[in-house]
C-alpha positions in Angstrom: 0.0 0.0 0.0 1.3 3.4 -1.1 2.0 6.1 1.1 0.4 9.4 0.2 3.0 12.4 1.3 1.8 15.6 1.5 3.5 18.3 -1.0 3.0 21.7 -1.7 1.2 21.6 -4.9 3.3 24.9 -6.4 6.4 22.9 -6.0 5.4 20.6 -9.5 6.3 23.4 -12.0 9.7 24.0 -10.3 10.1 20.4 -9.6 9.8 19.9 -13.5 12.0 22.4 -14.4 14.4 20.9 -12.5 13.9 17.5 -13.8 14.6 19.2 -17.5 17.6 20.9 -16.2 19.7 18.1 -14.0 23.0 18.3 -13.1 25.7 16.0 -14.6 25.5 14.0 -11.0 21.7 13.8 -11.2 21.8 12.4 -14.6 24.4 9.7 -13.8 22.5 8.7 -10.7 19.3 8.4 -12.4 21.0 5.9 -15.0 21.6 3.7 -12.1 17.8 4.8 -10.5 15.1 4.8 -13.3 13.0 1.7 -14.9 13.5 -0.4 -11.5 16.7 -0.6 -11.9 17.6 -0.6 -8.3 16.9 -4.2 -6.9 13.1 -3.7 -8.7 12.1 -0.3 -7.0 10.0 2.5 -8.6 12.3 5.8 -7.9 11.2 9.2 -9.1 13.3 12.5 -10.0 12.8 15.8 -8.4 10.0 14.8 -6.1 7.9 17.5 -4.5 7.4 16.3 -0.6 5.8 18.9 1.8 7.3 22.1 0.9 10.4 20.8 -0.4 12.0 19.1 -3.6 14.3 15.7 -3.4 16.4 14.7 -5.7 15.5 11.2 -6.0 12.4 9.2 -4.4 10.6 5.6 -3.6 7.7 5.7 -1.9 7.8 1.9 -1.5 10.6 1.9 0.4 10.1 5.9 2.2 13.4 6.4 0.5 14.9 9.9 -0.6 18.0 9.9 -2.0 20.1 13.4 -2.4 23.4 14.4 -3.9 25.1 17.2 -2.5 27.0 19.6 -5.0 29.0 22.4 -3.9 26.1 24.7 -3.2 25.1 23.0 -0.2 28.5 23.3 1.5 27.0 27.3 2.6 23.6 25.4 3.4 24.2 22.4 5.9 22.0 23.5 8.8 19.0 24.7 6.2 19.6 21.1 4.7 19.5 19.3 8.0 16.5 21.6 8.9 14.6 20.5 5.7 15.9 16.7 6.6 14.3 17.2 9.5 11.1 18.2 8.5 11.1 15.8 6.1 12.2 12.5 8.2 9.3 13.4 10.6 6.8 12.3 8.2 8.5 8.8 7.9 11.0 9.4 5.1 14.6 8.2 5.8 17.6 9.5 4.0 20.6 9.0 2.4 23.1 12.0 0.9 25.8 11.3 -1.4 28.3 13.8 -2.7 28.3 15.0 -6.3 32.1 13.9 -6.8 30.9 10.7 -5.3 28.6 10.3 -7.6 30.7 11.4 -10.4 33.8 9.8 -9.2 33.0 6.2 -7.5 29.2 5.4 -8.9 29.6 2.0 -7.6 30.3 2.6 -4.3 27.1 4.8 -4.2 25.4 2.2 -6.4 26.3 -0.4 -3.3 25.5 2.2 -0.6 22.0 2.3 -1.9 21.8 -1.5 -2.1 22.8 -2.6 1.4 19.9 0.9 2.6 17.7 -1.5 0.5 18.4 -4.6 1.9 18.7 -3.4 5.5 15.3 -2.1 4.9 13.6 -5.2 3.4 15.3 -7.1 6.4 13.4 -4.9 8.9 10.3 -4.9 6.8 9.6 -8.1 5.3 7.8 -10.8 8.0 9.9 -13.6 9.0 8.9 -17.0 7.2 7.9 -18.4 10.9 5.2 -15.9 11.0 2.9 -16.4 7.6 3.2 -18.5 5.1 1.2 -19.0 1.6 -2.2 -21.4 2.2 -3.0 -23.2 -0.6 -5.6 -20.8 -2.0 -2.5 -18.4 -2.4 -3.8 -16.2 0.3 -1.2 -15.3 3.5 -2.6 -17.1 6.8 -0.9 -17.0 10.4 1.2 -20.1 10.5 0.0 -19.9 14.6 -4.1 -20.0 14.8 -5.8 -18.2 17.5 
């Protein structure tokens, strides 16, 4: 079951202008992000969530993903402000450097994919507590 985040709805005009005008790390990233690529999740580009804009988004998994370019270096306690807000409504993050990115893709390629796994670990019942019934519905393996 999907989610539904809240999002200023005057954030989808700039949110699209920034999807036509990504930055070189953005573009490399998304390579890696789009079609399911990433271990079968749906990820979106320049997301609009509350009154904000991240860079990369799953709602499956509550995941944003952003890269930090050399504009945020003057911006770090307005990011972690926004982060903030942001994580309160569920969301966790991960933040990657734009020469990351650019420089080591793989490494943030496999930083992505252990957040993933972790995350299915935590969220995905143990197979002691269901298990399919023959109809192909899921039934308590212990009856009360």
């Amino acid at each position: 079951m999907r989610k539904i985040i809240p999002y200023n709805p005057k954030l989808k005009q700039l949110a699209r202008n920034l999807r036509n005008n990504s930055t070189l790390s953005e573009i490399l990233l998304w390579q890696c992000l789009k079609g399911k690529k990433m271990k079968r999740y749906d990820f979106h580009r320049q997301k609009p969530i509350g009154n904000y804009i991240v860079d990369f988004f799953c709602n499956e998994l509550m995941l944003a993903i952003e890269i930090d370019g050399m504009s945020h270096d003057e911006k770090i306690n307005e990011d972690l402000k926004r982060q903030k807000q942001i994580e309160n409504l569920g969301i966790s993050f991960l933040r990657f450097n734009d020469l990351d990115v650019k420089k080591n893709m793989e490494g943030v390629v496999v930083a992505i994919e252990e957040w993933i796994e972790k995350y299915s670990l935590k969220h995905t019942p143990s197979a002691t507590q269901i298990h399919p019934s023959q109809e192909g519905n899921y039934k308590k393996s212990v009856e009360n």
